[in-house]
C-alpha positions as CSV (number, residue, x, y, z in Angstrom):
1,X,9.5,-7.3,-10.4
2,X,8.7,-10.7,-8.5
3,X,9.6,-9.2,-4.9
4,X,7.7,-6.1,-6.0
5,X,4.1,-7.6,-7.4
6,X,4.5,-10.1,-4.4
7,X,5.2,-7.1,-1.7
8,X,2.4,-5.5,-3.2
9,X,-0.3,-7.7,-3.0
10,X,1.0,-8.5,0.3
11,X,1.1,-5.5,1.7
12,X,-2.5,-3.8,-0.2
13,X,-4.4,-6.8,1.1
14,X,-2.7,-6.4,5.0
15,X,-3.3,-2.8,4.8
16,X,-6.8,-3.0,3.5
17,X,-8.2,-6.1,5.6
18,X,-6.9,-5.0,8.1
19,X,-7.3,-1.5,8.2
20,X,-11.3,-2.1,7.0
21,X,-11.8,-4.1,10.6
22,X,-9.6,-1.7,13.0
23,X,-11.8,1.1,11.6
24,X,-14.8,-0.8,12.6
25,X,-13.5,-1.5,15.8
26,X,-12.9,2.0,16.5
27,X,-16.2,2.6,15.6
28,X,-17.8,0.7,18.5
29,X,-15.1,1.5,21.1
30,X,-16.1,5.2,20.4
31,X,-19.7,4.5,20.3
32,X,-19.6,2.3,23.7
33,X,-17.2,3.7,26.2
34,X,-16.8,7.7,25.0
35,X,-19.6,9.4,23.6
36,X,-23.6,8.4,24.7
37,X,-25.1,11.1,21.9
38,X,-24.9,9.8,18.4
39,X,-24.7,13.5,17.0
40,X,-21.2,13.6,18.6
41,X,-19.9,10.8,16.5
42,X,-22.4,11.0,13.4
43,X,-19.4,12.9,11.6
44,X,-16.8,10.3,12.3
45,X,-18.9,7.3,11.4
46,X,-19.8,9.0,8.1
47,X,-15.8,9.5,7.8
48,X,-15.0,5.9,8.9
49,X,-17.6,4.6,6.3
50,X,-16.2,6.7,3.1
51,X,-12.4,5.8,4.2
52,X,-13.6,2.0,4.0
53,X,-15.4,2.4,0.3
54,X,-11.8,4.4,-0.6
55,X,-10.1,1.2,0.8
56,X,-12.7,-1.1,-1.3
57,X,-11.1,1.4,-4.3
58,X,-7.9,1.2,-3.2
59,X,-7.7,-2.7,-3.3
60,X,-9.2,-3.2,-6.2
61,X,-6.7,-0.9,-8.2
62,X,-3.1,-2.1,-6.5
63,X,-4.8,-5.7,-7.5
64,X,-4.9,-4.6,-11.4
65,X,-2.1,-2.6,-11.3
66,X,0.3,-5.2,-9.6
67,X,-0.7,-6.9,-12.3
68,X,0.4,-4.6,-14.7
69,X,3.7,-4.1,-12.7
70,X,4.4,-8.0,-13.4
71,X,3.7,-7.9,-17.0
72,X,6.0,-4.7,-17.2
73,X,8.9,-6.2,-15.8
74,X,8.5,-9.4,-17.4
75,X,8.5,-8.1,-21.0
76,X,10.8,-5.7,-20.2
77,X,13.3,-8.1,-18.8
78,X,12.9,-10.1,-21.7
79,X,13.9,-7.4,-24.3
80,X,16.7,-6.9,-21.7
81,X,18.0,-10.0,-22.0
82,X,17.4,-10.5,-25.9
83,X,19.9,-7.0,-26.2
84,X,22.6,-8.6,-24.0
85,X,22.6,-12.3,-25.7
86,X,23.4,-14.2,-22.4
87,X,19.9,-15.7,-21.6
88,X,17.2,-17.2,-23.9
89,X,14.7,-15.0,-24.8
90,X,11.0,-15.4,-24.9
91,X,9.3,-14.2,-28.3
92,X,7.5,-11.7,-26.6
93,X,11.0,-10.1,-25.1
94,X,11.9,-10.2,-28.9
95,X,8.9,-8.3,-29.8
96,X,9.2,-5.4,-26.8
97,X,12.5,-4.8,-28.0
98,X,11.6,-4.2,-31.5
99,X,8.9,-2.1,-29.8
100,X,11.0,-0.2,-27.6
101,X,14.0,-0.2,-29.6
102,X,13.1,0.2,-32.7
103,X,15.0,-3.2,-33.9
104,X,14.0,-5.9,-36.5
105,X,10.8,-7.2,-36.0
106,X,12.1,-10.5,-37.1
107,X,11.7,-13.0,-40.5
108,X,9.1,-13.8,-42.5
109,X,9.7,-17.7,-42.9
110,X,6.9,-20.1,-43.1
111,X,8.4,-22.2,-40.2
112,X,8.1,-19.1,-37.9
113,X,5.0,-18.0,-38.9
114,X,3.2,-18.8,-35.9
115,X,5.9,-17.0,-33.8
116,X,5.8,-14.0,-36.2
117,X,2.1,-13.9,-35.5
118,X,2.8,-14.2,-31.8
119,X,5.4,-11.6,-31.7
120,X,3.3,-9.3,-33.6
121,X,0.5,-9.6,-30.6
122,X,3.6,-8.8,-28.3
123,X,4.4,-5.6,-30.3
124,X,0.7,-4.2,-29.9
125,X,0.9,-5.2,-25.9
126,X,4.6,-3.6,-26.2
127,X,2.6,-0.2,-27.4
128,X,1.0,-0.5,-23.4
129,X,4.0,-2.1,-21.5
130,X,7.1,-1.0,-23.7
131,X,6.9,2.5,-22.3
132,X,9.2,2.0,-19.3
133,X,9.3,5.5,-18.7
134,X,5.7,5.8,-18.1
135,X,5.4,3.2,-15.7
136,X,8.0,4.7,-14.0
137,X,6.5,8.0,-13.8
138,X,2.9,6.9,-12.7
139,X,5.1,4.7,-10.3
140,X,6.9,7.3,-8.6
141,X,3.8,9.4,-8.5
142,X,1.7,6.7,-6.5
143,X,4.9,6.1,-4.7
144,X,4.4,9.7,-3.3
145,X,0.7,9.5,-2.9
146,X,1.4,6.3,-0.6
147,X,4.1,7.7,1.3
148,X,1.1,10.2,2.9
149,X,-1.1,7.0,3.3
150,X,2.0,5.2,5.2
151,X,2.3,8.7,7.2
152,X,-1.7,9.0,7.9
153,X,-1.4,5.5,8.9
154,X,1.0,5.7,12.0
155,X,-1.9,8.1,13.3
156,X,-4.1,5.9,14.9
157,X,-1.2,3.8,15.8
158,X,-0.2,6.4,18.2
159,X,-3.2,7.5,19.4
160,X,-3.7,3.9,20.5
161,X,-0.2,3.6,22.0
162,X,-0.4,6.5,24.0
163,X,-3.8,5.0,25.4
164,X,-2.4,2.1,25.2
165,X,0.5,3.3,28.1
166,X,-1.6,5.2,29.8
167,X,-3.4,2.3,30.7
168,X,0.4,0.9,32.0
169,X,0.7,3.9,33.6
170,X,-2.7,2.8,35.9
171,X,-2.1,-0.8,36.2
172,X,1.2,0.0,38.0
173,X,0.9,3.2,39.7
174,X,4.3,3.2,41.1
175,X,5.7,4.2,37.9
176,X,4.1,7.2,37.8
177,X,3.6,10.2,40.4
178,X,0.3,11.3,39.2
179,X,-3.2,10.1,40.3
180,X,-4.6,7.7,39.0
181,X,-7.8,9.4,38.4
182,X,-5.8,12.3,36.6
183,X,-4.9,9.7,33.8
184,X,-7.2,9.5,31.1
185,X,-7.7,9.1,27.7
186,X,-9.5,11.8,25.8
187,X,-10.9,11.6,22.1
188,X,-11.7,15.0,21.8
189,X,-7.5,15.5,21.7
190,X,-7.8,13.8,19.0
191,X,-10.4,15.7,16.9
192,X,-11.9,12.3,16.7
193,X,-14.9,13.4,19.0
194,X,-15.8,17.5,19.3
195,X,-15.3,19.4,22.0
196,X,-18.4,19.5,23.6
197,X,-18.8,15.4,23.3
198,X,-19.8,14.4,26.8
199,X,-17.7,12.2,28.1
200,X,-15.5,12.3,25.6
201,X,-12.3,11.2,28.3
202,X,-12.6,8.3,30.1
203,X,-10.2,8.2,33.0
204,X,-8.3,5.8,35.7
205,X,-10.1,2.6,36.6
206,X,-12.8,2.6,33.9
207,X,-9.8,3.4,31.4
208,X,-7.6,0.4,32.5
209,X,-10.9,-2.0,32.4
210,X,-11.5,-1.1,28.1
211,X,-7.6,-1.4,27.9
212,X,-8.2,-5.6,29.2
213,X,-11.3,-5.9,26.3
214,X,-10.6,-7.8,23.2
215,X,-12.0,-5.2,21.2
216,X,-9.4,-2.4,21.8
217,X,-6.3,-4.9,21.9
218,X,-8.2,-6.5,18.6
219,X,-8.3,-2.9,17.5
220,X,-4.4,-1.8,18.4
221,X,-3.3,-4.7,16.7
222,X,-4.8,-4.7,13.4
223,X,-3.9,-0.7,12.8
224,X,-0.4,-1.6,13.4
225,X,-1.3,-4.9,11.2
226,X,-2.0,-2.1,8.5
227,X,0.8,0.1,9.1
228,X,3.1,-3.0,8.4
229,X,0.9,-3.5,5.3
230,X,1.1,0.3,4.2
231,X,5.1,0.0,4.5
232,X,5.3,-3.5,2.6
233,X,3.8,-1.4,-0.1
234,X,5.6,1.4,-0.4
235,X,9.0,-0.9,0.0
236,X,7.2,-2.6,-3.7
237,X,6.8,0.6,-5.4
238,X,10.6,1.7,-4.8
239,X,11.6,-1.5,-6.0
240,X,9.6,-2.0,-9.0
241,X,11.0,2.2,-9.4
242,X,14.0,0.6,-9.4
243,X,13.9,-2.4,-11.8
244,X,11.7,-0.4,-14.3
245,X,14.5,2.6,-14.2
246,X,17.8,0.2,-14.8
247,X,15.4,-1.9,-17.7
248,X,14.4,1.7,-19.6
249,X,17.8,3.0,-19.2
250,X,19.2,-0.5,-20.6
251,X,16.8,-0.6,-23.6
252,X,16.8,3.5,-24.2
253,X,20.8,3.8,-24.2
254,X,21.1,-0.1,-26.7
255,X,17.9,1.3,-28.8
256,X,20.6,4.5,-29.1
257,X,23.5,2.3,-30.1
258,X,25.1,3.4,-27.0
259,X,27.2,1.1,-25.3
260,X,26.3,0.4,-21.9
């Protein structure tokens, strides 16, 4: 649960950071070198600006709900461990597993009233976090709905690589057998610019000379910066799958009185 709330917020900030700037770059790089006319572009700034107030969104959830995804492996770890005897248990691990597992909910002495009082608190939170199973659903539900954000992200990382060797292509023309006025780079391929964008290509020389700006290697780099960030997330929602499915098996089959 460590690996995976650490992943997370690793990966959600990379993706979002960076993924907020390269969309702004792409922005100007369209703006500048491709299209004169704003109404060609007016649609894709509009797009750009909504995908950065979903990535605001976006953020802000994976920060509460790798939060949760802690809490959820902590507690349930401790009930965990409290069933198999070998480590020493916290009070709220006892108090998930009476949760979970319907156990004892402990004694009523006056020397452990304070810790009855604090394990009762962990059996209300255990009502929210000692429902492994529907962690694990919502998990593997997001898990889905990221793995078409991870595949929507190694879009623009291709369209920038192809410019990105096309550019090769024209900085060492002996490589290739085609003009170098025949190699271009055309957003309208895309269906990032319409069809009737004027220029929408730009082509040989002029091409090679946006390839050497910092904005379009600043660009390039940070969408594959976010692709990184958009795998290192999904790689923490398949492990926390994982922890959360061998902790609600544990405590479903022991709550059972089956052995394990």
């Amino acid at each position: 649960s460590l690996v995976a709330t650490g992943l997370c917020f690793f990966g959600v900030a990379l993706f979002c950071g960076c993924g907020h700037e390269a969309l702004t770059g792409t922005e100007r790089l369209i703006e500048t070198y491709f299209s004169k006319n704003y109404q060609d572009y007016e649609y894709l700034i509009d797009v750009i600006h909504a995908f950065q107030y979903v990535i605001y969104g976006t953020a802000s959830f994976f920060f509460l709900y790798g939060a949760l995804l802690l809490a959820e492996g902590f507690y349930t770890t401790g009930a965990v461990r409290q069933i198999f005897g070998d480590y020493k248990t916290t009070i709220c691990g006892k108090g998930l597993s009476a949760t979970v597992t319907g156990g004892q909910k402990g004694r009523g002495s006056r020397g452990h009233h304070q810790a009855h009082s604090l394990e009762r608190v962990c059996q209300c939170l255990g009502k929210c976090l000692g429902h492994p199973d529907k962690f694990v659903g919502i998990t593997y539900v997001l898990t889905v709905v990221w793995l078409l954000v991870f595949a929507c992200s190694a879009v623009p990382v291709y369209i920038y690589f192809n410019t990105w060797t096309t550019c090769q292509s024209i900085a060492f023309p002996t490589k290739t057998s085609a003009s170098i006025g025949t190699l271009c780079a055309d957003a309208r391929m895309y269906g990032v610019l319409p069809w009737n964008a004027f220029p929408g290509k730009v082509c040989g020389s002029n091409l090679l000379s946006i390839c050497k700006t910092p904005e379009f290697q600043m660009t390039f780099h940070l969408f594959i910066a976010a692709f990184v960030g958009a795998a290192a997330t999904l790689v923490s929602l398949l492990t926390f799958m994982i922890a959360a499915t061998y902790n609600f098996a544990v405590l479903k089959l022991m709550g059972r009185g089956t052995k394990f």
